[in-house]
FIKE-696449 format. One line per 5 residues: number of its first residue (from 1); for each residue z, x, y of C-alpha. Coordinates in steps of 0.1 Angstrom, whole numbers, plus 5000, padded with zeros to 4 digits. Example, Ala and Ser with C-alpha at 12.3 -4.5 7.8 and 13.67 -1.06 7.14 Angstrom:
# residues 2
1 = 5078:5123:4955 | 5071:5137:4989
This chain:
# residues 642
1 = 2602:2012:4723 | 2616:2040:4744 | 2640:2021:4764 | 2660:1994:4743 | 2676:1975:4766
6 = 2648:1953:4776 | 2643:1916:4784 | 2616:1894:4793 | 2608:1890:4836 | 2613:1858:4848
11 = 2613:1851:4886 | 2593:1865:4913 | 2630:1885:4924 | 2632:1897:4892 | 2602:1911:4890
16 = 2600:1925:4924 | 2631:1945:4918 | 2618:1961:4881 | 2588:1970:4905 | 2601:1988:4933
21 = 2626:2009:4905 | 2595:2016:4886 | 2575:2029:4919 | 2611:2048:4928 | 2609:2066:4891
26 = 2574:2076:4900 | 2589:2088:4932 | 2620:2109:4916 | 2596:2122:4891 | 2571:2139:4915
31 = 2602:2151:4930 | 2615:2166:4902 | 2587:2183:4894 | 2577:2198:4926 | 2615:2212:4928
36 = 2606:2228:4891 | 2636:2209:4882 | 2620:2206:4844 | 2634:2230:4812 | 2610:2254:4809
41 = 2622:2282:4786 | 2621:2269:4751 | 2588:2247:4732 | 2604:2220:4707 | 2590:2195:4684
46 = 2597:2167:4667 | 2586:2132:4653 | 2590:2096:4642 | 2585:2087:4610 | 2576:2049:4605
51 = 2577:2032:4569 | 2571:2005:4551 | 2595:1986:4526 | 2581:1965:4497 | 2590:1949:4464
56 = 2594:1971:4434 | 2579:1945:4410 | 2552:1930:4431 | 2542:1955:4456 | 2545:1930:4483
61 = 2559:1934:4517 | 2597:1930:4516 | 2607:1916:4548 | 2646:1934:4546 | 2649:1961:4569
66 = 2682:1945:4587 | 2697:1946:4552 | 2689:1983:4547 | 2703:1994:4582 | 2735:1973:4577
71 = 2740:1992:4546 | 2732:2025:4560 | 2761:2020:4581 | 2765:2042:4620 | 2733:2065:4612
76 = 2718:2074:4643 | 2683:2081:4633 | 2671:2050:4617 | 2657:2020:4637 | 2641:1987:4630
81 = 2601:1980:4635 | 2589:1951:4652 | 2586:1937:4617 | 2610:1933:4591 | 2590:1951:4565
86 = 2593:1983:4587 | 2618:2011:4591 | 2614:2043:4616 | 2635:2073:4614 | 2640:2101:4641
91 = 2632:2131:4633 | 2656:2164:4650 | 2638:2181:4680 | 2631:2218:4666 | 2619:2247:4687
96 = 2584:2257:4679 | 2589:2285:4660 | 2599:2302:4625 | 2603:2277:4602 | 2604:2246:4618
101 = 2576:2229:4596 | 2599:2235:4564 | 2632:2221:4585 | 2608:2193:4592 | 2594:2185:4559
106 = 2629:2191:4546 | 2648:2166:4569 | 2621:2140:4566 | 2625:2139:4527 | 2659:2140:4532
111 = 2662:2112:4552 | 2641:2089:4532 | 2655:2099:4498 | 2688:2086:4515 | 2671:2052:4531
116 = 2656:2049:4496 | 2693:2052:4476 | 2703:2021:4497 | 2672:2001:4491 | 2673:2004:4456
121 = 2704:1980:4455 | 2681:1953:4466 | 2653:1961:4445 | 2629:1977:4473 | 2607:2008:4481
126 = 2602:2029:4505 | 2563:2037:4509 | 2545:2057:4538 | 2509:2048:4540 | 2490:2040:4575
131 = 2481:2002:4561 | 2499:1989:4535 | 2474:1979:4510 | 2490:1945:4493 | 2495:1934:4533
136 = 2478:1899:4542 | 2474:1880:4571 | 2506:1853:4561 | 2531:1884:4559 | 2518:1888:4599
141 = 2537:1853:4607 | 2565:1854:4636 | 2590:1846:4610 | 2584:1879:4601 | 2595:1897:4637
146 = 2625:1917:4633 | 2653:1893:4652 | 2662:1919:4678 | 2657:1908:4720 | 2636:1938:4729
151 = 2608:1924:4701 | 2604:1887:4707 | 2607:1899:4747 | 2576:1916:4743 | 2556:1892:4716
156 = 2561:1869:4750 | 2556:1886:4776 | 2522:1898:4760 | 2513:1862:4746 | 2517:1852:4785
161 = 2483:1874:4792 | 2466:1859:4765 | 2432:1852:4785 | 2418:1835:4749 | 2427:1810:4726
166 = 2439:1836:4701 | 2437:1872:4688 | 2412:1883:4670 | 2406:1913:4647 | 2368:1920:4643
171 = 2361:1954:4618 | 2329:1963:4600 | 2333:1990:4570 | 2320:1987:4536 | 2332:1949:4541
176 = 2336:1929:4573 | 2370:1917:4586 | 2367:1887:4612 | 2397:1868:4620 | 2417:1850:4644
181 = 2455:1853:4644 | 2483:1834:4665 | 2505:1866:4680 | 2508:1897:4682 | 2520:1906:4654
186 = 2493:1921:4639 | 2503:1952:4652 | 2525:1957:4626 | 2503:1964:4599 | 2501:1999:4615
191 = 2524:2027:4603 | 2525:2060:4615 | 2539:2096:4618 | 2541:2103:4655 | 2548:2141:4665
196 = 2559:2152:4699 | 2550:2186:4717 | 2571:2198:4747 | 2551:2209:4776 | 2557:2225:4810
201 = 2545:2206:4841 | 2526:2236:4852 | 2509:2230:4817 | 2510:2194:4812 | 2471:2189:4822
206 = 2454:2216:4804 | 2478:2207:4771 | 2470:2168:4776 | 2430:2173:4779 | 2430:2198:4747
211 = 2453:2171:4729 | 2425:2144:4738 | 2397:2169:4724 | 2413:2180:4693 | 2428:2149:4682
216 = 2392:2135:4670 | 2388:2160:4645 | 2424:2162:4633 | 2426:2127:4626 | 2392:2127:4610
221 = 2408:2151:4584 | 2440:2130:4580 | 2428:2095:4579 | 2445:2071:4556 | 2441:2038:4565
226 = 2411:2023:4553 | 2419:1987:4532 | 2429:1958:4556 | 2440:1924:4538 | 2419:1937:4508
231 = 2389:1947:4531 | 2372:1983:4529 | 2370:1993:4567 | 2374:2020:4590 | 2391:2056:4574
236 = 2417:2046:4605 | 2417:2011:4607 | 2450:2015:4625 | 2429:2026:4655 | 2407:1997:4660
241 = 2436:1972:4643 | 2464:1986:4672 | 2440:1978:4700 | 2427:1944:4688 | 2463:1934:4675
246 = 2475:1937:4714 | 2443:1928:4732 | 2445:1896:4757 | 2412:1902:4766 | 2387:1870:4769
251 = 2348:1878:4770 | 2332:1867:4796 | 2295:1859:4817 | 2302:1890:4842 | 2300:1928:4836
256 = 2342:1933:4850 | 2359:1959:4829 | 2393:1954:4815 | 2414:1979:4796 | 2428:1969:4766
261 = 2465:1980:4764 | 2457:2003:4734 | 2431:2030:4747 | 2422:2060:4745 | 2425:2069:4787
266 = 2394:2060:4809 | 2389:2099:4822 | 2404:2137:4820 | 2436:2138:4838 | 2438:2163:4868
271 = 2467:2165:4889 | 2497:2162:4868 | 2515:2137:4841 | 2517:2112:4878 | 2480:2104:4872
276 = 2489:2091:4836 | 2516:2068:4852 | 2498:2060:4886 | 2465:2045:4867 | 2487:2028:4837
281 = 2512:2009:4867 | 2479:2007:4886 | 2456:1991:4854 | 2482:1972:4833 | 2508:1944:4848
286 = 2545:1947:4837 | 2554:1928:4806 | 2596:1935:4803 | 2617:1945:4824 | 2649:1968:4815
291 = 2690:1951:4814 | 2701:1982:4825 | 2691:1997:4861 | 2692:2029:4882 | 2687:2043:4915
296 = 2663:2072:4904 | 2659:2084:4938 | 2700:2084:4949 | 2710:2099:4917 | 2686:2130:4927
301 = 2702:2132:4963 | 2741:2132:4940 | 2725:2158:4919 | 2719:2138:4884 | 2690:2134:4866
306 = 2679:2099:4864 | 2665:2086:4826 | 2637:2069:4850 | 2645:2035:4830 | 2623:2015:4845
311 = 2590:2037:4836 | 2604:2044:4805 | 2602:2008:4798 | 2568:2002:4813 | 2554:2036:4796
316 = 2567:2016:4761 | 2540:1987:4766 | 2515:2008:4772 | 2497:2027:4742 | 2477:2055:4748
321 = 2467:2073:4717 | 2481:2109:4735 | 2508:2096:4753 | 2529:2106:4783 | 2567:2109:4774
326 = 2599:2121:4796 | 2631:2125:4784 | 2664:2145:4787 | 2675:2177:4766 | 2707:2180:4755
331 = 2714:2209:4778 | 2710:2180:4804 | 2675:2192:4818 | 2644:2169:4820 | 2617:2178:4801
336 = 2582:2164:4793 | 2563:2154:4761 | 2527:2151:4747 | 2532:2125:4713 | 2503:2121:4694
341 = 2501:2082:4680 | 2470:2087:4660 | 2486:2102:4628 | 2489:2078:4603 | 2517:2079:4573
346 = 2515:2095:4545 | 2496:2098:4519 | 2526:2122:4514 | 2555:2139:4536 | 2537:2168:4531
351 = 2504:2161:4537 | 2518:2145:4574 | 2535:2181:4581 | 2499:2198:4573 | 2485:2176:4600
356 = 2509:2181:4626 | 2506:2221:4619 | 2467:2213:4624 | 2472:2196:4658 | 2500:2216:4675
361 = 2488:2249:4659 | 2451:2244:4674 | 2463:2228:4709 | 2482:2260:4718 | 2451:2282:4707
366 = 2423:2262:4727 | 2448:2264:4755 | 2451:2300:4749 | 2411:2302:4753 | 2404:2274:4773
371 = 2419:2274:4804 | 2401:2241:4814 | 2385:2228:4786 | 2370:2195:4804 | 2342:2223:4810
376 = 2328:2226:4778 | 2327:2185:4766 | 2327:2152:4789 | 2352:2125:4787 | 2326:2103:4771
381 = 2316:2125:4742 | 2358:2134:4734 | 2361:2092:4734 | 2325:2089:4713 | 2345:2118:4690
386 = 2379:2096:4686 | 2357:2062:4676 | 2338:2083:4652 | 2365:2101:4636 | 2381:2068:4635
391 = 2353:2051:4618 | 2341:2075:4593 | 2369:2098:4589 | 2363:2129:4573 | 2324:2121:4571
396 = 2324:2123:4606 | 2296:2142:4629 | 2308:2153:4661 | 2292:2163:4695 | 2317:2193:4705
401 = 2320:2223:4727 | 2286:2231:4745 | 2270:2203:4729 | 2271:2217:4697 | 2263:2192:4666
406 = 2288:2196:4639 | 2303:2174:4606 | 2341:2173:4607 | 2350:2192:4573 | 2329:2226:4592
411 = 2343:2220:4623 | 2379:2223:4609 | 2371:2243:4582 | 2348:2274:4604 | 2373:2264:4641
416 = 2401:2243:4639 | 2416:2259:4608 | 2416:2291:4620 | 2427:2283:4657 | 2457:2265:4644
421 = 2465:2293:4623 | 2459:2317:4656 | 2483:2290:4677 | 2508:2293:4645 | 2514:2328:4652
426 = 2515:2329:4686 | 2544:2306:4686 | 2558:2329:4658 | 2554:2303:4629 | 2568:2319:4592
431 = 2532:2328:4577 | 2546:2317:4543 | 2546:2281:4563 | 2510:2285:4577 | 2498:2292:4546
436 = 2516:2263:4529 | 2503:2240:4553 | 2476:2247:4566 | 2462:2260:4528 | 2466:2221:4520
441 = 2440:2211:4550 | 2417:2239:4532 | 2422:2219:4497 | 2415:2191:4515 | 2379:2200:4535
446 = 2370:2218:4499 | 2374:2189:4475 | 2362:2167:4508 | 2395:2143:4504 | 2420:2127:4524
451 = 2439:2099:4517 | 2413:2076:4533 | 2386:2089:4509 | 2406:2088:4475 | 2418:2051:4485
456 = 2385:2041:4492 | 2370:2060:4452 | 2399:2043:4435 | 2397:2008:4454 | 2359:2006:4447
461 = 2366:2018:4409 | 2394:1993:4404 | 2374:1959:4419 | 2349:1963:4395 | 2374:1959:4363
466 = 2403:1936:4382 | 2406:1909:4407 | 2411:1925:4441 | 2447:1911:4442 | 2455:1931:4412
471 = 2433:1963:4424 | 2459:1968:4462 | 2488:1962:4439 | 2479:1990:4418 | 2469:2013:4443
476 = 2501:2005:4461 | 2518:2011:4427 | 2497:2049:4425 | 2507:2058:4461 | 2546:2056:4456
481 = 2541:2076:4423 | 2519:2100:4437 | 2549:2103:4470 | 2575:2106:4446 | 2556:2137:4431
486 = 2554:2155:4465 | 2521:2159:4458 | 2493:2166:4486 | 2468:2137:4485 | 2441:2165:4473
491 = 2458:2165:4443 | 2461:2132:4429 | 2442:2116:4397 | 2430:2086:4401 | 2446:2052:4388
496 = 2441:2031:4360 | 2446:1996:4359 | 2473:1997:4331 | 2489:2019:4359 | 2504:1984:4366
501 = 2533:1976:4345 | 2545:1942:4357 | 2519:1918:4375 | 2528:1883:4382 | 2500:1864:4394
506 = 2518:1829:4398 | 2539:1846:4430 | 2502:1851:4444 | 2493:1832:4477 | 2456:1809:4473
511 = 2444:1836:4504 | 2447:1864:4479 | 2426:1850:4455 | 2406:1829:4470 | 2366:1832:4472
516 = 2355:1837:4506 | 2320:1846:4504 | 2308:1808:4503 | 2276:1788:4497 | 2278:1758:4514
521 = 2254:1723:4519 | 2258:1699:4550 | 2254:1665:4550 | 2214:1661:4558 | 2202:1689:4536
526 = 2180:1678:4507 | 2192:1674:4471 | 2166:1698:4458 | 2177:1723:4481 | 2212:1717:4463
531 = 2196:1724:4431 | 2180:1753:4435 | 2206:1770:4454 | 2227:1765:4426 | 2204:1776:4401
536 = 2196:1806:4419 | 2237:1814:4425 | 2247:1802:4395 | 2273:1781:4407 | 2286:1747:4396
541 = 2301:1734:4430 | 2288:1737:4463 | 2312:1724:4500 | 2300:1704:4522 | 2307:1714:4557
546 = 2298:1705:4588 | 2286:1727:4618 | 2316:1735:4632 | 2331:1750:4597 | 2352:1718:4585
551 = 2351:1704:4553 | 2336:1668:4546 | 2332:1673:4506 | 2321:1688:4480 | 2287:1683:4454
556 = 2285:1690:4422 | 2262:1704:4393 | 2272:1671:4373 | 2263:1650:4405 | 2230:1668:4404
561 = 2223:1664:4370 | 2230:1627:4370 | 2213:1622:4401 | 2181:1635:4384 | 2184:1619:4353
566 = 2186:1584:4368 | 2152:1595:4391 | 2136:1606:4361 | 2145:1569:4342 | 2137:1553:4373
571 = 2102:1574:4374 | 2111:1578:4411 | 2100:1607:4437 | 2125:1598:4464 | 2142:1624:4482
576 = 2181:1618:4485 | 2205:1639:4504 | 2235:1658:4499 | 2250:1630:4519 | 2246:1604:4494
581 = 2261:1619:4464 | 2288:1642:4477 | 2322:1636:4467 | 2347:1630:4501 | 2377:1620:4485
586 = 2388:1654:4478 | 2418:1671:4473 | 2423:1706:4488 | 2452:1736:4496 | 2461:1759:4521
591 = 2459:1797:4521 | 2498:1798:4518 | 2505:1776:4489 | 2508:1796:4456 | 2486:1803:4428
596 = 2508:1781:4408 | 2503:1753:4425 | 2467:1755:4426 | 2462:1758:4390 | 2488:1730:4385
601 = 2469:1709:4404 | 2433:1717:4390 | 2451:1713:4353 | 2464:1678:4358 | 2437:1664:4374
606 = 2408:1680:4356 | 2392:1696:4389 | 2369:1721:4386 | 2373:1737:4416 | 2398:1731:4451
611 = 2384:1740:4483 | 2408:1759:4508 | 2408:1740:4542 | 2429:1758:4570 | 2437:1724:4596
616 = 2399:1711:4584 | 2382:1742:4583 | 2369:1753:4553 | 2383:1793:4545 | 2376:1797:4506
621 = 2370:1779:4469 | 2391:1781:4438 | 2375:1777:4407 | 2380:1775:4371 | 2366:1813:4369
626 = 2390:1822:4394 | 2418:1810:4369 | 2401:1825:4339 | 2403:1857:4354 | 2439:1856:4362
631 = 2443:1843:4325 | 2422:1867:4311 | 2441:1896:4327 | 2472:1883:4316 | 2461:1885:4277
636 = 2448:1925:4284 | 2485:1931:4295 | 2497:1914:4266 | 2476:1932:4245 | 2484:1970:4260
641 = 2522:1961:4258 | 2516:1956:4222
C-alpha cells in the first residue's frame, strides 16, 4: 500500500487539502532533485514477496492470515494482503553487488520457513504461485477482505468510480473466462514477487524506458499464472486479471479514451520520474486520502526530508506495471526506485531470484549500450511486446530492436542472457551466483518450460482422467511438493492423480462442479428440435431458458419419449412445443451451496438432474453423471489405499 495510514475522502475540504499536499509533494520533489539532494553513491535492491495460504487437506484458500500474524508476534517484515488468504513479507534492501542474490534467496526461504512453522499449528500452507489454482469466484466475496481501514477504504473509494453495473473479467486462452463480479476484490487472485532497483535521478529516464523494454521478454520467460477459476488462459493471467479486477471503466457510443488504473504507461517518459506523477495526478482522480499529514515544502526550508505522504498514498492506487517509488534510506537521504510488478510468484524461491537476476542484470547492460533506447523500438511495439508476452508467455514472437522479428526463448537465450550476465558483472555480482541463476533461465529456454508451460502439460493431462475440481487440487498439491524441494520449475516431473492423498468432494461448492457448457431449448422451439438435439448430444435433460438467460424449466428425454408415443397411438402429425411439455415446477441450487446438498437433494427426490440458477439466471446443470464421477473417483481411492 505504501503509505498505511489511509482513509477514505469525504467532503469537498477534505479533499481539497489531500490535493494541494499532494501538488506540494510534487513541488518538494522537483526541488529535491534539482538541489541533487538524492543518495547517489550506492545501488540497492530488494523485494516483496507476496503468498498465498491454503488448507493442507483440501487445497482450498484458507482465509487466516490475521491468525498467522498474531502468532508471529512484533516481526516487522510481514504484512497482511487485501485478502485474508494472503501474506507479504519484506525483503532487506541489499547493495547490488557480490552476493546479494544468495542473501536474497537465503532470507526469502528463511522467512517463509518461519511463517510456515506458525501456520502449521492451524493446519495451513504456505504456497507461492501467481494464481492460486483451487481459487474460485466465491473465495473473491468481501467477507473475504482482510478487516484492516486502509482495505475496505480503498474497495470504496474505487467502487464510487464504478461507471458499470459491475466488474467484469473477460479472458480468452485455451478456454474462455467471462464473468461479472460485485467488487474489487478480484484483484486478489494475483500474487506476486515484486523487486526494486535504486536509481539515480540523472538516470531515472533511461533506467525506466529500458525497464519498460525488457520487461516483455523477462516475464515471457517467467510466466506462471495461466489457470483462472479452473480456466486455461493467458501464461500471465495476472496481467490482464489486475487490470480488469480494478477497472471502472463503462463502454460507451464515443471514441473517448480512458485509462484503466492498471496500465502499462501511455508513452516513454522524458523529463524525469515528475512526468510519471504529473500524468498519473493528471489522468486518475484520488481515491484515499492519508490520516497523517505534512508540510513537504516547510520541512525542506527546516532542512528535513519530507516522506511526501500524500503522493505516496496516491502513487499506491495507481498500478503501473514499472512503477515509480520514493522512499528514505536509513542513512536519512531520499532515494528513488524502479519496482517491477510483473513478476509473478513462484513456481519456486529460486526460480523468482533467476528472474530478478534476468531483469536487473540486462537493465544495467542495455543502459550501458543504450543510452536512449526509445531510438531503437516505439512505445507501441514495447506495449504490443508486454500483451504478447503476457498472452503467450514463453511462445511469444516479439518485434524488438530495429524491428527485428524474434521468438522469446532466442531472444533471451542469443541477447538477454548474455546482457544480464554482462550487467551482473559490471555491478560485481559473485560469478558462482550468475551462473547459478542465470544457468536456471538457460534450463529453462532449453527444455522450453516455465511454470506457466508445465501447469498448463499437467492441467491438460490431469482433465482428461479426473474432474477438473480434482485436477487444480492436485496440481496445487504438486506445486507445494515441488517448492518444498527447492527445485527450479525446469526440473519438475509431472503429477499423477494418486499424487492426491486426501480428496473430499462433499466440502466441494455446486460452482466447482458444475457443467457450464449448456444446451438449452426456449419456450417456442419445436419438440423435434428437442429431440434431435438430444440425440445428437447425448443428453437426457435439456433447460429451458428464456432470452435474457433465466430459467423457466426444464424438458426431458422421458417427456419426449412419452410425448411421441401418445402421437404415434394417436396417429397424429401435430407439431407441439417445448412449451407444452416442459416441466416448471422445478427445484434448483446456487453456486455456493455444497456438493452435499445437491446430491442430497437429487437422492431424495429421485431428480435426475438440478439446474444452477444464480437470482433466475441459469449458470450450470448437475446431473446424475456428475455424481457418478465423484462416486466413481471415490472407489479408485479406495482401491489405491488398499
Amino acid at each position: 500500500m505504501g503509505e498505511q495510514k489511509v482513509s477514505l475522502l469525504k467532503g469537498a475540504r477534505k479533499l481539497q487539502r489531500f490535493t494541494r499536499n499532494l501538488i506540494n509533494d510534487v513541488e518538494a520533489l522537483d526541488q529535491m532533485i534539482q538541489n541533487n539532494m538524492f543518495e547517489d553513491d550506492i545501488v540497492r535492491i530488494g523485494a516483496e514477496q507476496e503468498m498465498c495460504i491454503v488448507d493442507k487437506t483440501t487445497f482450498k484458500p484458507l482465509p487466516r492470515n490475521l491468525d498467522i500474524l498474531n502468532m508471529l508476534g512484533d516481526v516487522d517484515f510481514a504484512e497482511t494482503e487485501l485478502a485474508k488468504f494472503n501474506l507479504e513479507i519484506n525483503l532487506s534492501p541489499l547493495e547490488f553487488t557480490g552476493d546479494c542474490f544468495s542473501k536474497m534467496e537465503a532470507e526469502t526461504r528463511e522467512r517463509i520457513l518461519y511463517i510456515q512453522k506458525y501456520a502449521d499449528k492451524i493446519d495451513a500452507q504456505i504456497i507461492l504461485t501467481g494464481i492460486l489454482p483451487t481459487l474460485r469466484k466465491h473465495h473473491l466475496e468481501m467477507s473475504n477482505l482482510t478487516p484492516l481501514k486502509r482495505y475496505k477504504a480503498l474497495m470504496d473509494a474505487i467502487n464510487a468510480q464504478l461507471l458499470k453495473d459491475a466488474y467484469e473479467l473477460k479472458l480468452t486462452g485455451i478456454d474462455e473466462l467471462n464473468i461479472k463480479h460485485n467488487s474489487p476484490m478480484l484483484e486478489a487472485c494475483n500474487t506476486s514477487f515484486q523487486v526494486h532497483l535504486q536509481v539515480n535521478p540523472s538516470n531515472f529516464v533511461q533506467l525506466y524506458n529500458i525497464a519498460q523494454v525488457i520487461t516483455a521478454p523477462v516475464m515471457a520467460v517467467s510466466a506462471n499464472s495461466p489457470i483462472v477459476f479452473g480456466k486455461r488462459l493467458w501464461h500471465e493471467s495476472r496481467i490482464a486479471l489486475f487490470q480488469q479486477s480494478l477497472d471502472t471503466r463503462s463502454s460507451n457510443e464515443h471514441l473517448r479514451e480512458r485509462s484503466a488504473r492498471v496500465y502499462f504507461g501511455n508513452d516513454w517518459i522524458r523529463e524525469s520520474i515528475l512526468d510519471i506523477y504529473k500524468e498519473d495526478i493528471s489522468r486518475f482522480r484520488v481515491l484515499i486520502s492519508g490520516d497523517q499529514e505534512e508540510d513537504a515544502l516547510q520541512m525542506l526550508k527546516d532542512g528535513k526530508i519530507p516522506k511526501l505522504r500524500a503522493l505516496q498514498v496516491h502513487n499506491s492506487t495507481v498500478y503501473r506495471w514499472n512503477r515509480p517509488c520514493y522512499g528514505i534510506s536509513p542513512n536519512g537521504k531520499p532515494h528513488l526506485r524502479i519496482e517491477n510488478r510483473v513478476l509473478p510468484a513462484g513456481p519456486t524461491i529460486i526460480d523468482e531470484i533467476a528472474n530478478s537476476a534476468l531483469w536487473l542484470g540486462s537493465i544495467i547492460d542495455y543502459a550501458e549500450n543504450f543510452e536512449d533506447i526509445t531510438q531503437f523500438i516505439t512505445f507501441p511495439e514495447a506495449r504490443d511486446n508486454f500483451i504478447k508476452a503476457a498472452r503467450y508467455g514463453i511462445d511469444t514472437k516479439f518485434t524488438w530492436l530495429n524491428d527485428q522479428k524474434i521468438s522469446a526463448v532466442d531472444l533471451v537465450r542469443e541477447e538477454v542472457i548474455p546482457r544480464a550476465k554482462n550487467g551482473l558483472r559490471k555491478m560485481k555480482v559473485k560469478e558462482e551466483d550468475i551462473d547459478r541463476y542465470l544457468g536456471i533461465i538457460e534450463k529453462r529456454m532449453e527444455k522450453h518450460t516455465t511454470g506457466a508451460r508445465w501447469m498448463l502439460r499437467a492441467y491438460n493431462d490431469l482433465i482428461e482422467k479426473i474432474p477438473r475440481d480434482e485436477a487444480v487440487s492436485v496440481l496445487t498439491s504438486s506445486i507445494i511438493r515441488n517448492q518444498s524441494q527447492s527445485l527450479p520449475v525446469h526440473e519438475w516431473s509431472s503429477p499423477d492423480a494418486r499424487d492426491l492423498k486426501i480428496y473430499k468432494p462433499s466440502r466441494i461448492k455446486v460452482d466447482e462442479f458444475m457443467t457450464t457448457d449448456l444446451f438449452t431449448v426456449q419456450k417456442d422451439d419445436p419438440v423435434d428440435l428437442v429431440a434431435e438435439m438430444m440425440n445428437w448430444r447425448k443428453i437426457r435433460y435439456l433447460p429451458v431458458e428464456n432470452s435474457k438467460g433465466e430459467l423457466e424449466g426444464l424438458i426431458t428425454l422421458r417427456i419426449i419419449l412419452r410425448h411421441f408415443l401418445k402421437m404415434r397411438k394417436l396417429k397424429s402429425n401435430r407439431s407441439a412445443t417445448v412449451a407444452e411439455l416442459m416441466l416448471t415446477d422445478l427445484s434448483t441450487v446456487k453456486p455456493s451451496d455444497s456438493i452435499f446438498h445437491a446430491m442430497r437433494l437429487m437422492n431424495e427426490n429421485k431428480f435426475g438432474c438440478l439446474p444452477v440458477v444464480d437470482e433466475k439466471e441459469l449458470v450450470g446443470i448437475l446431473t446424475e453423471q456428475d455424481f457418478l464421477r465423484i462416486s466413481g473417483r471415490l472407489i479408485e481411492r479406495l482401491e489405491d489405499d488398499d
